[in-house]
N, C-alpha and C positions, 0 to 999 in steps of 0.2 A: 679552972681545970688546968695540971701542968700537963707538958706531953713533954716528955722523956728523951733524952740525948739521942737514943738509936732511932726513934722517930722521925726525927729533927734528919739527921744521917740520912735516913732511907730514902726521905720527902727529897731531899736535893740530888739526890744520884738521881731519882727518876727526873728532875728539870733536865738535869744535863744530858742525860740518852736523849728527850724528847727533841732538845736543844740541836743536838747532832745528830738526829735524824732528819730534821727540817733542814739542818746545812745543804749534806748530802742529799736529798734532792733535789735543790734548788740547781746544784753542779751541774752541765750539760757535761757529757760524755763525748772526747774526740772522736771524731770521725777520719776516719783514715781512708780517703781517700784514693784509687789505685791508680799509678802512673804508667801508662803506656810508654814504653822505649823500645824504637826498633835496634835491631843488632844482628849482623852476623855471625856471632861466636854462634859453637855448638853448642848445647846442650853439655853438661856433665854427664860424663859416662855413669852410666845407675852401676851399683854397687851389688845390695842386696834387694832381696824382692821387697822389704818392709817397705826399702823407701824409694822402689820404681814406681808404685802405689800413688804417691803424691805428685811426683814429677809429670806423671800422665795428668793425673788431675789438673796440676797445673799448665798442662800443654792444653789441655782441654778448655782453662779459662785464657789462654794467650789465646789461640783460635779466633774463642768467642770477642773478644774483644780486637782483635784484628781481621774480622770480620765487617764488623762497624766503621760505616765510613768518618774517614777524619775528617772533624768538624770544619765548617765552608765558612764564609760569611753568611750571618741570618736571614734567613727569609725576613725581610722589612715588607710593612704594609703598602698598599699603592698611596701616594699622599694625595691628601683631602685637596676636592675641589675646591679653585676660589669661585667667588661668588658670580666672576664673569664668566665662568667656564661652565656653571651650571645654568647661566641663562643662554649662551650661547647651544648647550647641551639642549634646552627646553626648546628654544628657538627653533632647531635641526629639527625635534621630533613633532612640535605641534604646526607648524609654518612652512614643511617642506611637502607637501600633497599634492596628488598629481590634477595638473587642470583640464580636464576632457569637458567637455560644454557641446551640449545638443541644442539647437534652436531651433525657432521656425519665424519667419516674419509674415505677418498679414498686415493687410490696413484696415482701415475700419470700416469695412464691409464684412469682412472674413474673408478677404485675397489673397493669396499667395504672393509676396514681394519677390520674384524672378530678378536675378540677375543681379541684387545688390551688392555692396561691397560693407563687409564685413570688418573691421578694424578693429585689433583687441589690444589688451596692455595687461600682464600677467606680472602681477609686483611680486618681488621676492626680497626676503626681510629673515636670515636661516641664522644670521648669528656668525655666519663667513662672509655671505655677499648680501650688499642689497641695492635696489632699483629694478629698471624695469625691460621688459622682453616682448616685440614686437610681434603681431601675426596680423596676417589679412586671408580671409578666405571668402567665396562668393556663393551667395543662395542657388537653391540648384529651382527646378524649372516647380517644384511643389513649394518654393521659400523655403526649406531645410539647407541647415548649413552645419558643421560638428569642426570642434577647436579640438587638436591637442598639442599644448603650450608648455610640457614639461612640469615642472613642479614649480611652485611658489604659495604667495600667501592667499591671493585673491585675483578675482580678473575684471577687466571692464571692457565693456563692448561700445561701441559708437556705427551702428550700420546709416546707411547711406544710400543715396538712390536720387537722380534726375527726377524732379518730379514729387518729390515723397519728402516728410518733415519725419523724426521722432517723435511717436508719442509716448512711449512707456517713460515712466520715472525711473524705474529702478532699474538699471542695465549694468550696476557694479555688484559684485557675488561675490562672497567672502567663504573661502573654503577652508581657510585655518582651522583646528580642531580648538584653538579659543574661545572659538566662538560658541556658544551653545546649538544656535540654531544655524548651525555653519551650511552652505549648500553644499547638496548633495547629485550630481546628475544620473536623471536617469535617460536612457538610450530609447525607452516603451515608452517615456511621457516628455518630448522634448520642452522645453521654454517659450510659450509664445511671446515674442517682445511685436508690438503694434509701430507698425507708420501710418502715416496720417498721408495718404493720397490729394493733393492740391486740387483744389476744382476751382480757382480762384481767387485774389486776392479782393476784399475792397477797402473804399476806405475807412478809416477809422478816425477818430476824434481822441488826441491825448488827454489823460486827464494829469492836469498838475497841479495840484492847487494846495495852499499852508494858508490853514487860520489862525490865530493869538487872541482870544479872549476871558472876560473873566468867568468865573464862575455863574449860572445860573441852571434854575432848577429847570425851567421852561421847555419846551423842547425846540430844535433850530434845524432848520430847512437847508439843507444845502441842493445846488444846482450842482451836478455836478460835470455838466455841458456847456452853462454860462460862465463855470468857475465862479460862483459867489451862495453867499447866503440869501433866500428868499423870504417872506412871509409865511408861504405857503406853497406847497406844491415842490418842484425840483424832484428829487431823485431819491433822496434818502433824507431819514428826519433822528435825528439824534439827540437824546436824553439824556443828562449826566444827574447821576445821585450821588451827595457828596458830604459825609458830616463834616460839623465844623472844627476847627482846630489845625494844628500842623500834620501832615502826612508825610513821612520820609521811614527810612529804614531805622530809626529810634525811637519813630513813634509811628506804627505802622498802623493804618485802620482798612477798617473794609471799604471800597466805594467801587460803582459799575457803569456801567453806559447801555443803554438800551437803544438798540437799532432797528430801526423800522421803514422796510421798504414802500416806496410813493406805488401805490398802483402795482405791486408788483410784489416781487418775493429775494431773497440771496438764499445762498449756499456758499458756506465758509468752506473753503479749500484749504492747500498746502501752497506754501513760493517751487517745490517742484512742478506739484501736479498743475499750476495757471503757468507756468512756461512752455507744457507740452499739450496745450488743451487749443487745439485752433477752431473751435464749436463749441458756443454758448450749449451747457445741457438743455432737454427738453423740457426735462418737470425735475420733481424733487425741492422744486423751492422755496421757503420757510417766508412769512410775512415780515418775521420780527424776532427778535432776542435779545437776554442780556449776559454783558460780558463783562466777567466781575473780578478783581483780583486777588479778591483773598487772604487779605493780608499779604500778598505778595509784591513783587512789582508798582512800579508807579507808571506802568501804560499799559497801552493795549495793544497786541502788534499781531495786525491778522491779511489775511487773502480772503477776497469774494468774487463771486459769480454775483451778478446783480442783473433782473432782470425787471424795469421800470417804464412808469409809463404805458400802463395797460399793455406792455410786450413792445412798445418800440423804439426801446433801448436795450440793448441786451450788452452788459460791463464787464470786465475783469478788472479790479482795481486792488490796492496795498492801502490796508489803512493804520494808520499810528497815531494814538490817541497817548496824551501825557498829560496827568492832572498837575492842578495847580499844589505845590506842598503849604504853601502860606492862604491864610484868608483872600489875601488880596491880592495874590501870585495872577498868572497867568494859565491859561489850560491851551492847548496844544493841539490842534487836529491838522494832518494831514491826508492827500488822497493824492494816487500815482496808480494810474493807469492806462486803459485805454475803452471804446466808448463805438458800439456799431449802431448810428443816429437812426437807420433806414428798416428797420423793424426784419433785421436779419440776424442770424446767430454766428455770422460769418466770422473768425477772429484770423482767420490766415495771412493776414501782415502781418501778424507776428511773430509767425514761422522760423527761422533762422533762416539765410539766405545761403 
């Protein structure tokens, strides 16, 4: 099929219009910008009314735009905290709370403690300062006593009294808001902290004693008033279960010790709560158990009440137990305490003096 010269013609005029319409748009259009200039000349005197018509007009956009304040320097953002300015900032808001503290002290009868001397230590830790801030205040004639210590992080108490031990464990309170369970005082429900009323010291019997031997399944007798191991009988009788092979942190297995009171019974405590306990408990005490770790640890590291002897011994002792990691290693027992031979619950030598 031919197509014809005017064809041919027509077809390329319409490339080129379409050509240069796509130019033209592509062009961006000046913008003209309007320049503000102050001046005192007049005005030109208007002439005819055609063109007093624009002059107003244009008085009317001078105005407007002499109205508009001339541009300042930017408003700039406040600059970004560093990283020590936002803990400091945290620091302020969670660690600075006020420390008011209601108390009450009894002993362990449910006495009122009259007259003691109350010492406190109020840490403050805000991000500007830290260390610590002294108060002393004195129980009144019911043992109520109330601290206010200003703000910080936490408080610790130490009361005190002729005559009287500490017994509570826990006399440091932690008020921070980091805390979860941060304390909270209340003024209707004050804190009772316990002292321990002296009725007497007696004596007591140290216990110090380190074993070194090997492995056996058997169970072994220790005295722990003669300081040795017996056949039979003594105080406490202890078991070790142990598979064979190496025990260390690469090759971890399970193995336990079972503890078994002579004639008597324990109750595993904390190293707080056997510092402030100057009385054997009455009851609550278990014959026997075992202490296993789990693939954890390669000892055993505990506090007891031990009560031996058909009742006439009554112990607070530390025990640390280390197995042997090799077959033919050595295993490890130690005992550190103290020992009332006279069939009394008496522990008040150990009172702090």
């Amino acid at each position: 099929m031919k197509i014809s010269r005017p064809m041919l013609w027509f077809c390329a005029a319409v490339a080129v219009l379409i050509a240069l319409a796509i130019w033209f748009a592509k062009q961006s259009p000046e913008t003209v910008v309007p320049t503000l200039v102050e001046t005192n000349a007049a005005p030109p005197p208007a002439t005819t009314q055609a063109n007093r018509k624009p002059n107003q007009h244009a008085a009317r956009n001078t105005n407007v735009l002499a109205a508009q304040p001339a541009p300042g320097p930017s408003a700039s953002a406040p600059p970004r905290q560093t990283t020590a300015e936002q803990m400091k900032e945290g620091l302020a808001t969670l660690n600075d709370v006020p420390i008011v503290f209601y108390g009450k002290l009894e002993d362990q009868f449910g006495n009122p403690v009259v007259g003691a001397q109350v010492a406190g230590n109020t840490i403050i830790y805000n991000g500007m300062k830290s260390g610590a801030e002294h108060v002393s205040v004195t129980s009144d004639a019911n043992g109520f006593f109330q601290i206010n210590a200003g703000k910080g992080e936490s408080l610790g108490l130490w009361p005190s009294k002729e005559g009287y031990a500490l017994a509570t464990t826990g006399t440091e309170f932690k008020y921070s808001y980091m805390y979860p369970q941060h304390f909270v005082p209340d003024p209707n429900n004050p804190t009772v902290i316990k002292m321990w009323k002296l009725q007497g010291a007696e004596p007591l019997v140290g216990i110090h004693q380190r074993y070194k031997f090997h492995y056996t399944d058997a169970p072994i007798n220790f005295d722990l008033i003669a300081g040795k191991i017996v056949p039979s009988g003594g105080d406490l009788k202890v078991t070790v279960n142990r598979p064979g092979g190496i025990i260390s942190q690469q090759h971890p297995q399970n193995w336990s010790i079972q503890i078994e009171a002579i004639d008597g019974g324990f109750i595993v405590t904390s190293f707080a709560e056997s510092r402030t306990t100057y009385s054997a408990p009455e009851s609550s005490y278990e014959p026997s158990g075992t202490f296993a770790n789990n693939n954890g640890p390669d000892l055993v590291d505990q506090m007891f009440f031990l009560q031996s002897r058909n009742g006439q011994v009554f112990s607070k002792f530390h025990l640390l137990f280390s197995i042997n990691n090799t077959p033919d290693g050595f295993m490890d027992i130690t005992f550190s305490g103290v020992a009332n031979t006279n069939g009394s619950r008496n522990w008040e030598a150990t009172a702090p003096k």
